[in-house]
N, CA, C, O and CB atoms as a CASP TS submission, in Angstrom:
PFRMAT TS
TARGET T0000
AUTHOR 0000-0000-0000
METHOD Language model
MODEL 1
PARENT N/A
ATOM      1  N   UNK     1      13.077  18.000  -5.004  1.00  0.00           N
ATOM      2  CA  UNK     1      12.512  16.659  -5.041  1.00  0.00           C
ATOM      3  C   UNK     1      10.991  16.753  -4.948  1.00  0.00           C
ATOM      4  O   UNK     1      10.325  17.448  -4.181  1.00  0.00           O
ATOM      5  CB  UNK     1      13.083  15.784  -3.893  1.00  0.00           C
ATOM      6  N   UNK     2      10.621  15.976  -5.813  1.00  0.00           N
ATOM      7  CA  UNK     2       8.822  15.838  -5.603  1.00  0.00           C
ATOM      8  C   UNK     2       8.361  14.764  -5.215  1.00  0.00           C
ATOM      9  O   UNK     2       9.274  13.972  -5.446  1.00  0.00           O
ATOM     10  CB  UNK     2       7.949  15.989  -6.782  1.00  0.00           C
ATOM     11  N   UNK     3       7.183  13.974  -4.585  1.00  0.00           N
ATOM     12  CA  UNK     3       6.925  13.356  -4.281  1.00  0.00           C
ATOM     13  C   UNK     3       5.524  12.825  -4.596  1.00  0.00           C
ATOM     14  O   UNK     3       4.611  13.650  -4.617  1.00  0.00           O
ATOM     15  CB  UNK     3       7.329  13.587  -3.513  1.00  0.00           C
ATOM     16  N   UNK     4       5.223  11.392  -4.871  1.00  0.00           N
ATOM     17  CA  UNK     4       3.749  11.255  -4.905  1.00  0.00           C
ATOM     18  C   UNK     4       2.962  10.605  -3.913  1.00  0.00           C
ATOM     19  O   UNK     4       3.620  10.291  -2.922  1.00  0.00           O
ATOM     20  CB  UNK     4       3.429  10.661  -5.957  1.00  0.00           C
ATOM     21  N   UNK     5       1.903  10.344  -3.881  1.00  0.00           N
ATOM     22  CA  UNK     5       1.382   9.264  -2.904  1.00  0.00           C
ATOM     23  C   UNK     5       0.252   9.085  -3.371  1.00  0.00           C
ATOM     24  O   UNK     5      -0.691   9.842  -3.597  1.00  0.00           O
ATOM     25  CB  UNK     5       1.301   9.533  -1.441  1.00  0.00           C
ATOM     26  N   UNK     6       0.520   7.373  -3.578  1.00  0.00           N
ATOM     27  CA  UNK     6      -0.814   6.637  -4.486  1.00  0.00           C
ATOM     28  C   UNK     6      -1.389   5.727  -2.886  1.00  0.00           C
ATOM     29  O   UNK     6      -0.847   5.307  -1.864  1.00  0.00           O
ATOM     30  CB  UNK     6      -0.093   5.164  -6.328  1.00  0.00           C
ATOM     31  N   UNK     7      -2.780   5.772  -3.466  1.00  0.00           N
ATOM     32  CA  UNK     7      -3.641   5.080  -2.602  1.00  0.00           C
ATOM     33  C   UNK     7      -3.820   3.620  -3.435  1.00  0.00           C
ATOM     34  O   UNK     7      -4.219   3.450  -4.587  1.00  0.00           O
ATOM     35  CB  UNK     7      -5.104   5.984  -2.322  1.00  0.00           C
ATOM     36  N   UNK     8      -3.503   2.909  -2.714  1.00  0.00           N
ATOM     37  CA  UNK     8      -3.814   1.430  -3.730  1.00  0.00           C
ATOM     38  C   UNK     8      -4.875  -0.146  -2.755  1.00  0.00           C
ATOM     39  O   UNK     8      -4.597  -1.105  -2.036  1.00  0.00           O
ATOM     40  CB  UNK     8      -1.646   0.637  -4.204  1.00  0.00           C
ATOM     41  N   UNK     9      -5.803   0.329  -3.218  1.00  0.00           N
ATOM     42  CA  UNK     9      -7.145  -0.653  -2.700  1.00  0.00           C
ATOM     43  C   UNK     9      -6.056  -2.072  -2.758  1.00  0.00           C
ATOM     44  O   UNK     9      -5.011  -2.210  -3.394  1.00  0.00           O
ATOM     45  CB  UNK     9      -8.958  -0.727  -4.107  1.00  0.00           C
ATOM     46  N   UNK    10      -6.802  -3.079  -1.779  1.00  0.00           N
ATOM     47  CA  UNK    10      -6.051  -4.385  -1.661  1.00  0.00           C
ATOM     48  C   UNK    10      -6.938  -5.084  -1.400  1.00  0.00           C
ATOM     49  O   UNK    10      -8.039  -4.678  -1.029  1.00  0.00           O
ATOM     50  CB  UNK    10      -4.995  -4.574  -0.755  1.00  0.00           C
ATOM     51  N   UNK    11      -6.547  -6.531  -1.579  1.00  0.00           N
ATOM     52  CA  UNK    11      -7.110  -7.984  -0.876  1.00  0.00           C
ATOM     53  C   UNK    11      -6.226  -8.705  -0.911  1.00  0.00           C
ATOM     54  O   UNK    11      -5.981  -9.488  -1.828  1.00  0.00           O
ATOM     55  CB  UNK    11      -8.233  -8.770  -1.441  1.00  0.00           C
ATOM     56  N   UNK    12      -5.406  -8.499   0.418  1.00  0.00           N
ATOM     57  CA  UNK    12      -4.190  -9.185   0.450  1.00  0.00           C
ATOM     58  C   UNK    12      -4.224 -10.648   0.175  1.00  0.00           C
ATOM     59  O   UNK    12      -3.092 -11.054  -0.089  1.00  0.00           O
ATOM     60  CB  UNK    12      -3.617  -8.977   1.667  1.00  0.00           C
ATOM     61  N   UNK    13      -5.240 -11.691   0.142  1.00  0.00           N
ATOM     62  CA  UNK    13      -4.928 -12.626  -0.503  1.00  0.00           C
ATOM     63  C   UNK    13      -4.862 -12.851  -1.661  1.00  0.00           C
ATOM     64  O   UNK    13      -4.521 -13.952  -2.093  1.00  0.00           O
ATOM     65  CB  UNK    13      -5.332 -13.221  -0.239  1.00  0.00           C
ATOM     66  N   UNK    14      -5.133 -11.985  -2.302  1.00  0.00           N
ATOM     67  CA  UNK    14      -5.375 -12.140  -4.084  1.00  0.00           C
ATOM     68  C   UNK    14      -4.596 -11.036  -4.848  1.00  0.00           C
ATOM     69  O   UNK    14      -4.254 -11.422  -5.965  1.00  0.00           O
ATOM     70  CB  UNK    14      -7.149 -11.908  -4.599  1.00  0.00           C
ATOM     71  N   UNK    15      -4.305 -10.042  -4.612  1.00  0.00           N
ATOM     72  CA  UNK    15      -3.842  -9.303  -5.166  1.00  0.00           C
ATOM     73  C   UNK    15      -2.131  -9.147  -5.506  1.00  0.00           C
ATOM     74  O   UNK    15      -1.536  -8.408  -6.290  1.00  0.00           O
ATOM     75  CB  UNK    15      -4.409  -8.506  -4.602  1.00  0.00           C
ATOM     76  N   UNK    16      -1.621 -10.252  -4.486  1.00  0.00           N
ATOM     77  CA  UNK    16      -0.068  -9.870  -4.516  1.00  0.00           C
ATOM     78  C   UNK    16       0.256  -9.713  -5.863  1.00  0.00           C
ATOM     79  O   UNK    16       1.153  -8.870  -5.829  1.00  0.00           O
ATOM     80  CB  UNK    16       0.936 -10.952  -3.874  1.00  0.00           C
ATOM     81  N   UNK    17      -0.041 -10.190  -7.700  1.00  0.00           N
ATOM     82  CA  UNK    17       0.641 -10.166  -8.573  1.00  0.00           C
ATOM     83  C   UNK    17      -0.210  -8.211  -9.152  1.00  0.00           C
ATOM     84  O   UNK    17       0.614  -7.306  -9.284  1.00  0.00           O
ATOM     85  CB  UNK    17       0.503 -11.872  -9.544  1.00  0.00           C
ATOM     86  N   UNK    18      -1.303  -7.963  -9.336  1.00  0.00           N
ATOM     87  CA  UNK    18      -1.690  -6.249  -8.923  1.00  0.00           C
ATOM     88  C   UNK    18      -0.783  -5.444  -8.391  1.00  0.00           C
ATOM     89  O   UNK    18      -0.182  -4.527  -8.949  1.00  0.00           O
ATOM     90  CB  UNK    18      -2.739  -6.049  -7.890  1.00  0.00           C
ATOM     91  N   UNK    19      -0.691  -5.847  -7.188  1.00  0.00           N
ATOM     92  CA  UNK    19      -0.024  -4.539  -6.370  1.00  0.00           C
ATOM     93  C   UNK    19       1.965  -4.896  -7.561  1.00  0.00           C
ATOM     94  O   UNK    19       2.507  -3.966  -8.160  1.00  0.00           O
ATOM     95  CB  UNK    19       0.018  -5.015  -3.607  1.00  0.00           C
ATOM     96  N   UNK    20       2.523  -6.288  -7.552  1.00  0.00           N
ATOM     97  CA  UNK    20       3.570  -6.205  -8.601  1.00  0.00           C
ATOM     98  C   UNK    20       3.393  -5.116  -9.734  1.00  0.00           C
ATOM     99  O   UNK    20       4.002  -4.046  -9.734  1.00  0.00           O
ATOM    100  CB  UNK    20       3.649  -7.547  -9.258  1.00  0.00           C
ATOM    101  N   UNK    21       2.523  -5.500 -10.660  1.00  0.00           N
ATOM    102  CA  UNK    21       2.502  -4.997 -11.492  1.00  0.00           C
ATOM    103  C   UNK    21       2.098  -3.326 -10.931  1.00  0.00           C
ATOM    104  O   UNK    21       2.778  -2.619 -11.675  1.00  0.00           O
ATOM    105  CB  UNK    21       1.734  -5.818 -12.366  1.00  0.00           C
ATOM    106  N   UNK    22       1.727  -2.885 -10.477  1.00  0.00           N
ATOM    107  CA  UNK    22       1.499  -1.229  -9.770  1.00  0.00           C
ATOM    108  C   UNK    22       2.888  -0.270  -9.750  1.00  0.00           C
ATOM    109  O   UNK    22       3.166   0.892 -10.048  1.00  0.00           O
ATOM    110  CB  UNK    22       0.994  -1.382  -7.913  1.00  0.00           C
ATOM    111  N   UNK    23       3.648  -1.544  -9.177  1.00  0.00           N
ATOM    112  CA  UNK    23       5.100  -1.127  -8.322  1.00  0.00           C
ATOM    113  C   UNK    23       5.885  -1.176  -9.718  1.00  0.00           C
ATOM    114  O   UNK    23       6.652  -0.245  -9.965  1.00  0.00           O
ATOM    115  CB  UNK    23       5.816  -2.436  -6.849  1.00  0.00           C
ATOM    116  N   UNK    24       5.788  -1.829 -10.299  1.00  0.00           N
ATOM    117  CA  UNK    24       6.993  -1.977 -11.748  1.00  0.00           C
ATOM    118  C   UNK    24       6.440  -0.612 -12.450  1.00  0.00           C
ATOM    119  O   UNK    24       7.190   0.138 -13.074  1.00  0.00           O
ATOM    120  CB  UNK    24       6.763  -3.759 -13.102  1.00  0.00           C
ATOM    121  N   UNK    25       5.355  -0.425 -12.317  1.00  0.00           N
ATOM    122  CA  UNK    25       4.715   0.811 -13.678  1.00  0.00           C
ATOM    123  C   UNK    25       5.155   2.523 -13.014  1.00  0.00           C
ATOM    124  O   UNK    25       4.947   3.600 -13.573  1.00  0.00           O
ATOM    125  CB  UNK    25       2.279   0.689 -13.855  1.00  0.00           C
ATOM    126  N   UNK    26       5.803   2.273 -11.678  1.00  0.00           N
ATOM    127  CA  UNK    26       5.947   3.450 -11.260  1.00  0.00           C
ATOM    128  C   UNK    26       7.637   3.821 -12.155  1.00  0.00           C
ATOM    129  O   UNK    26       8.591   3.115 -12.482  1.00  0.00           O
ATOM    130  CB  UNK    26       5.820   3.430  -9.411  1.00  0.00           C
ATOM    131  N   UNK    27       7.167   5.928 -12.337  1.00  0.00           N
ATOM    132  CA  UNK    27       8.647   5.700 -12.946  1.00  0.00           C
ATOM    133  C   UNK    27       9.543   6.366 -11.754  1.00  0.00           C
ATOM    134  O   UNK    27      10.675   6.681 -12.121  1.00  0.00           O
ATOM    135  CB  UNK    27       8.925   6.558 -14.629  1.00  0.00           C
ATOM    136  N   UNK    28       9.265   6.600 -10.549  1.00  0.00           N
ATOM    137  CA  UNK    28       9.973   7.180  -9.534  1.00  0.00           C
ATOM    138  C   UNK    28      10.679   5.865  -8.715  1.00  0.00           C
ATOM    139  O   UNK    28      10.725   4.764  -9.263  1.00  0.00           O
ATOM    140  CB  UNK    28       8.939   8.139  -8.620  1.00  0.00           C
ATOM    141  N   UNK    29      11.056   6.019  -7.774  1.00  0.00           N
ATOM    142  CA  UNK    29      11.799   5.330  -6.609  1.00  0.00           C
ATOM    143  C   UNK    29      10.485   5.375  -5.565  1.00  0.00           C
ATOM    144  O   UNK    29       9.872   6.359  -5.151  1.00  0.00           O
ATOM    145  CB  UNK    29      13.381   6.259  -6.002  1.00  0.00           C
ATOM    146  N   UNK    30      10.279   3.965  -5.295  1.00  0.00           N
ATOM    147  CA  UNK    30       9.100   3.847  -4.324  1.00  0.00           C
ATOM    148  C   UNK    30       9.906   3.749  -2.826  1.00  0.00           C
ATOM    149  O   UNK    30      10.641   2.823  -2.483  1.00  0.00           O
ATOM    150  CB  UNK    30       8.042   2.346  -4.705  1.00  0.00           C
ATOM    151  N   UNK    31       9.474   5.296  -1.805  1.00  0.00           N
ATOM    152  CA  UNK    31      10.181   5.377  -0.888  1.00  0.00           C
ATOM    153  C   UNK    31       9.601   4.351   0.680  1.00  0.00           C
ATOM    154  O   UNK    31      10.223   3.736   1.547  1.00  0.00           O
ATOM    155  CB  UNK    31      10.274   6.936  -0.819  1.00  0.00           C
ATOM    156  N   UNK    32       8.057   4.613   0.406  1.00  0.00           N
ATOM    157  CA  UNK    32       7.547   3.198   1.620  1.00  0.00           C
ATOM    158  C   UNK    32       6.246   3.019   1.314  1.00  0.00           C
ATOM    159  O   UNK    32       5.487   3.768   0.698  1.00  0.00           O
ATOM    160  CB  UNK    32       7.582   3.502   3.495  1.00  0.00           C
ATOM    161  N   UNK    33       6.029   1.817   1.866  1.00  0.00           N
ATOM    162  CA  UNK    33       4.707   1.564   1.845  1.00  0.00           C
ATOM    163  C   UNK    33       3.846   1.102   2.840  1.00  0.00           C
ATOM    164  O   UNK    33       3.814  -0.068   3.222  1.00  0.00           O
ATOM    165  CB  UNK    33       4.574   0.893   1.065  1.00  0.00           C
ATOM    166  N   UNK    34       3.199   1.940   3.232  1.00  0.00           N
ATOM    167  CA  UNK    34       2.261   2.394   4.523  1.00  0.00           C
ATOM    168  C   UNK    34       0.947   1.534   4.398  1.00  0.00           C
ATOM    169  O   UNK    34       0.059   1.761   3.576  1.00  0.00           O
ATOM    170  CB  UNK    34       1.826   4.174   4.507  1.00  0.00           C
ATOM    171  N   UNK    35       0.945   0.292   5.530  1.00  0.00           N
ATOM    172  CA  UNK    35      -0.683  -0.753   4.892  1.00  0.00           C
ATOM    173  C   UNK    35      -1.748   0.448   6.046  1.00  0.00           C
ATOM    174  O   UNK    35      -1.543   1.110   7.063  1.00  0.00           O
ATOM    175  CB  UNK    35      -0.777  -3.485   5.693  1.00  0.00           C
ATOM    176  N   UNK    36      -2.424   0.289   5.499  1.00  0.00           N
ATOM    177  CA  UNK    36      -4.240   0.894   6.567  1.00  0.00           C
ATOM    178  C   UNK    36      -4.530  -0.338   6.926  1.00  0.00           C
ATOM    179  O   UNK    36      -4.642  -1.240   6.095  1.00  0.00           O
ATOM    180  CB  UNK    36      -6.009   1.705   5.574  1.00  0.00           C
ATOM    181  N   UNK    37      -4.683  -0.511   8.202  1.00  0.00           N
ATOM    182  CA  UNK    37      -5.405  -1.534   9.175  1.00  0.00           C
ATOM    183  C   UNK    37      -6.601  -1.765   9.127  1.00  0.00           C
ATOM    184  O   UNK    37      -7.162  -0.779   9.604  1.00  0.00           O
ATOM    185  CB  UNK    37      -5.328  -1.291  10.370  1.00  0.00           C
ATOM    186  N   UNK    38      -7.369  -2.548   8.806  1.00  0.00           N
ATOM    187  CA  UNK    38      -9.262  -1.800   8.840  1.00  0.00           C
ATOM    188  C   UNK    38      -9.360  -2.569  10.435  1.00  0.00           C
ATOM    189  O   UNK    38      -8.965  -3.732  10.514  1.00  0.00           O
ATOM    190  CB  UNK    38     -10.994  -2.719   7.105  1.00  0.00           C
ATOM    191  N   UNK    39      -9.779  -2.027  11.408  1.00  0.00           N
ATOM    192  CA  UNK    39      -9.787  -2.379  12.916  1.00  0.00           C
ATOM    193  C   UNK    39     -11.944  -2.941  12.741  1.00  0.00           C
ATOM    194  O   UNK    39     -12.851  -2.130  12.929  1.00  0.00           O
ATOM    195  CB  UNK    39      -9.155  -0.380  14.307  1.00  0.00           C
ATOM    196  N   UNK    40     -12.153  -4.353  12.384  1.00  0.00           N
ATOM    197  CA  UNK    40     -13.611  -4.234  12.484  1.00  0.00           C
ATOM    198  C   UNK    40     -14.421  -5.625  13.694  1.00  0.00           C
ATOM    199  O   UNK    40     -15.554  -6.107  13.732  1.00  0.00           O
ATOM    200  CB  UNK    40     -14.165  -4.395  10.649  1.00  0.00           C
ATOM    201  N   UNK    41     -13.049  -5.885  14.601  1.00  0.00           N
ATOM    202  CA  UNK    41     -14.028  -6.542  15.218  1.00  0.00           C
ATOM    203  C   UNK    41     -13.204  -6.858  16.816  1.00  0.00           C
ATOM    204  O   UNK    41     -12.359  -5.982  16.994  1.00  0.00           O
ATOM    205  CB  UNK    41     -14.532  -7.953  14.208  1.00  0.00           C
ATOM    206  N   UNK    42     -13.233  -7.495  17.549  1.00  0.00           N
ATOM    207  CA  UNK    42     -12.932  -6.932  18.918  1.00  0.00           C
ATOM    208  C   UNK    42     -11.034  -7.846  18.615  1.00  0.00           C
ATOM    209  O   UNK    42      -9.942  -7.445  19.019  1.00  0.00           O
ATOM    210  CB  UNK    42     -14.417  -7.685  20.643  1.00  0.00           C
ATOM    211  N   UNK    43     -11.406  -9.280  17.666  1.00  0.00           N
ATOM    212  CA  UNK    43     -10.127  -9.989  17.693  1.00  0.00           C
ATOM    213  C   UNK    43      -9.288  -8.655  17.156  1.00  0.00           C
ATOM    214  O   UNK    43      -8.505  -8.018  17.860  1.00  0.00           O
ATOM    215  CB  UNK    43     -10.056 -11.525  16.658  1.00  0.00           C
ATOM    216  N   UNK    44      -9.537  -8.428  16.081  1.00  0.00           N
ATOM    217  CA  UNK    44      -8.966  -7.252  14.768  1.00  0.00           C
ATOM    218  C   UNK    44      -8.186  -5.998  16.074  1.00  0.00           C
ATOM    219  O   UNK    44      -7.047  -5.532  16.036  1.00  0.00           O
ATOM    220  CB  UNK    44     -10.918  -6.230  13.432  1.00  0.00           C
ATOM    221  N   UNK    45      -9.383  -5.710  17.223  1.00  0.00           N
ATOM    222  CA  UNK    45      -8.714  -4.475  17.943  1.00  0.00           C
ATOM    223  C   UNK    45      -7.660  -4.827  18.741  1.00  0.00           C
ATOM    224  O   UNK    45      -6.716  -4.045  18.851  1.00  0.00           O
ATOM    225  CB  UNK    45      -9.626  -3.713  18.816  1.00  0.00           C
ATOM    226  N   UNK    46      -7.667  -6.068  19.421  1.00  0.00           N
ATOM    227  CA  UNK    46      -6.163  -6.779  19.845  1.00  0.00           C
ATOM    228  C   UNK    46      -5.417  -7.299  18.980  1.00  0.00           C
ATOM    229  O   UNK    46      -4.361  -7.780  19.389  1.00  0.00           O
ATOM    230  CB  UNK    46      -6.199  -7.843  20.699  1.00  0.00           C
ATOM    231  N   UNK    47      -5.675  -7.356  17.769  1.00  0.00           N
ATOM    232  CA  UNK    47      -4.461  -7.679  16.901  1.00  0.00           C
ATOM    233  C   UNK    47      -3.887  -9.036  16.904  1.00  0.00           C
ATOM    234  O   UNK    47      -2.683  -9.246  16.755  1.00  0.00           O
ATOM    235  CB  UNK    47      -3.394  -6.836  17.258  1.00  0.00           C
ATOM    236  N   UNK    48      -5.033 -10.216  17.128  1.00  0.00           N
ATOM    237  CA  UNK    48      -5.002 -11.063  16.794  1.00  0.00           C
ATOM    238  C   UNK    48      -5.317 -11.698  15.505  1.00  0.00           C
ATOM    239  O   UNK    48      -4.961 -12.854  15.277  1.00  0.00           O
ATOM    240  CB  UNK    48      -5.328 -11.284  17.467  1.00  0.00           C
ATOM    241  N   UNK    49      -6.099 -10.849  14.482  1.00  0.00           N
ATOM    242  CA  UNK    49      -6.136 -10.993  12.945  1.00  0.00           C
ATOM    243  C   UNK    49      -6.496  -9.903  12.539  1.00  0.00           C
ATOM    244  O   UNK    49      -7.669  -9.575  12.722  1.00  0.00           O
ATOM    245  CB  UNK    49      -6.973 -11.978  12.344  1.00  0.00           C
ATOM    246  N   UNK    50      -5.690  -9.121  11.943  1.00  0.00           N
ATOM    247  CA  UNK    50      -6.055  -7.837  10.926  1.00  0.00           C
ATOM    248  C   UNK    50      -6.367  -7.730   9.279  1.00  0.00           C
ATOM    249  O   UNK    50      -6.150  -8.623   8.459  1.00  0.00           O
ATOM    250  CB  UNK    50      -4.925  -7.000  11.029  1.00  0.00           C
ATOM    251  N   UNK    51      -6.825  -6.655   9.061  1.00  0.00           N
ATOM    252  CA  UNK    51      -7.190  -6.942   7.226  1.00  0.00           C
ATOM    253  C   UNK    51      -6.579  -5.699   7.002  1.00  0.00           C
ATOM    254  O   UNK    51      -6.871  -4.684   7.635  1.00  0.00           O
ATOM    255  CB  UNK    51      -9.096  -7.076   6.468  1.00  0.00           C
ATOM    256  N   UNK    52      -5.759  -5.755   6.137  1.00  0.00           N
ATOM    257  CA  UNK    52      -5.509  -4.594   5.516  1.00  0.00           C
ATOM    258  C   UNK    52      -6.547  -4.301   4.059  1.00  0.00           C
ATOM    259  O   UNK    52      -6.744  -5.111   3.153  1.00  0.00           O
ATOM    260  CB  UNK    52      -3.926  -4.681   5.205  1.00  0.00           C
ATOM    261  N   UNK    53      -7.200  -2.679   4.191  1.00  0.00           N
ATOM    262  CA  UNK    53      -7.698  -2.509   3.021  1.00  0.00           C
ATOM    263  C   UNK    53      -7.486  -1.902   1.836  1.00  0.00           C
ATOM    264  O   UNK    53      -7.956  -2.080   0.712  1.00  0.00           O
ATOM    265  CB  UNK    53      -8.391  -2.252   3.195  1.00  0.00           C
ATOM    266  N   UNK    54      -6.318  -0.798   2.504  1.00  0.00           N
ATOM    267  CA  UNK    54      -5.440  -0.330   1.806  1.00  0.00           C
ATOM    268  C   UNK    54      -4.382   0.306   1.774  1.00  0.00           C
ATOM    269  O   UNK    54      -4.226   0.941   2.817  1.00  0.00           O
ATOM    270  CB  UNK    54      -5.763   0.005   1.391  1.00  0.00           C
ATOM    271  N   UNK    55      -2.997   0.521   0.536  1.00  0.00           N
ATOM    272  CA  UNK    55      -1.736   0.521   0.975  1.00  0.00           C
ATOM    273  C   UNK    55      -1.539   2.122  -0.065  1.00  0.00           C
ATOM    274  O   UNK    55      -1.959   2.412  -1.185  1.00  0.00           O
ATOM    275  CB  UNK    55      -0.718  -1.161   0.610  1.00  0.00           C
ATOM    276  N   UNK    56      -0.546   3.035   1.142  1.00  0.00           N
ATOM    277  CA  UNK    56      -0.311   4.451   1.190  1.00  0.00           C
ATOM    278  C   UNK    56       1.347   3.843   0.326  1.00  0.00           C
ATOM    279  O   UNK    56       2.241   3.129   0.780  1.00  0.00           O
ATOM    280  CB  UNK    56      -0.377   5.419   3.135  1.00  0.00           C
ATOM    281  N   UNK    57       1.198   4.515  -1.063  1.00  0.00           N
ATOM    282  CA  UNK    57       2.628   3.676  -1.555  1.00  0.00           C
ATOM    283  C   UNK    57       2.913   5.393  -2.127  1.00  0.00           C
ATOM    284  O   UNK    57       2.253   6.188  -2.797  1.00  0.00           O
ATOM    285  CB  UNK    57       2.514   1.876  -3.095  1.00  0.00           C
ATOM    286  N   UNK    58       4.837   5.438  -1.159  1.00  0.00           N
ATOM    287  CA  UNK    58       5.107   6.875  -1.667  1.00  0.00           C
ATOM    288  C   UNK    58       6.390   6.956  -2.561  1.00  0.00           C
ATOM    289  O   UNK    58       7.460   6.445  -2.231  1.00  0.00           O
ATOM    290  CB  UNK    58       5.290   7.886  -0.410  1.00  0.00           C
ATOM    291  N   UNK    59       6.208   7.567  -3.589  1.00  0.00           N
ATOM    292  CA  UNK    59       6.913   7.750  -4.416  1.00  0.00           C
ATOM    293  C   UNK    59       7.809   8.910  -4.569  1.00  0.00           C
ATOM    294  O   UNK    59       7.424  10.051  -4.312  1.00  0.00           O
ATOM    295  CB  UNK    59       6.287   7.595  -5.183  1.00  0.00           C
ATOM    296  N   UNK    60       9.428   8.542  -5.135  1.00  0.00           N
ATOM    297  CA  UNK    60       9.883   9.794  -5.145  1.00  0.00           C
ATOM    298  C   UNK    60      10.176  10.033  -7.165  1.00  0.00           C
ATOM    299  O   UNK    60      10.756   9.273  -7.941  1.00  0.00           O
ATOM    300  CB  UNK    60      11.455   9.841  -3.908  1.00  0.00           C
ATOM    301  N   UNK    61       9.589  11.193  -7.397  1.00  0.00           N
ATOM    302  CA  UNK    61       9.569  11.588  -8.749  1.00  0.00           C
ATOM    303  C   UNK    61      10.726  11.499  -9.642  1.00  0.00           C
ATOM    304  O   UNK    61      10.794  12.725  -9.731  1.00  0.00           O
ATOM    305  CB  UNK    61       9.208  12.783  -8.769  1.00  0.00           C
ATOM    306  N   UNK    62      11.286  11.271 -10.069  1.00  0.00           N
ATOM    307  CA  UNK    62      12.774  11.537 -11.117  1.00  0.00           C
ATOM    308  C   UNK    62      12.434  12.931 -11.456  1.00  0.00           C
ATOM    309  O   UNK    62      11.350  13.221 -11.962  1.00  0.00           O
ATOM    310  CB  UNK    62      13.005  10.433 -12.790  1.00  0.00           C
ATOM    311  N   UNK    63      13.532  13.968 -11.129  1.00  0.00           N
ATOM    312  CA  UNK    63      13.836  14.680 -11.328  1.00  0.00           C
ATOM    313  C   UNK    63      13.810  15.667 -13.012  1.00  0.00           C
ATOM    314  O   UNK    63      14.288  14.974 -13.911  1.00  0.00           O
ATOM    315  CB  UNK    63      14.606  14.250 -10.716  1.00  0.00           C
ATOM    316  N   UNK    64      13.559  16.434 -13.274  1.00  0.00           N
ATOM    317  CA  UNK    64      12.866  17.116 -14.922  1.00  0.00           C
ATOM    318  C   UNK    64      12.009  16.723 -15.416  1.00  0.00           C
ATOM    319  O   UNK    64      11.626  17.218 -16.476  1.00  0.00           O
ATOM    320  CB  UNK    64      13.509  17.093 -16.091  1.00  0.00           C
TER
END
């Protein structure tokens, strides 16, 4: 089995139909998708509003 892992920049308010179209163009089985937190201000470090900046999306290859 092989595996990939795409880095995919975001703006979670705008991008939800992007990141669609990302996910349809893959030709593997997308196994998870890992968001990055950007931690930039004291609310953000208690986790009262976070931004994600970008999403760890892992793929598993089809085989030959």
């Amino acid at each position: 089995m092989k595996y990939k892992v795409h880095k995919f920049e975001i703006e979670m308010e705008r991008d939800q139909m992007r990141l669609e179209e990302f996910i349809n163009t893959l030709r593997g089985d997308v196994i998870s998708i890992i968001p990055n937190n950007k931690k930039v201000s004291l609310a953000q470090i208690y986790g009262i509003n976070r931004k994600v900046d970008f999403l760890y999306i892992i793929e598993k290859l089809p085989v030959g």
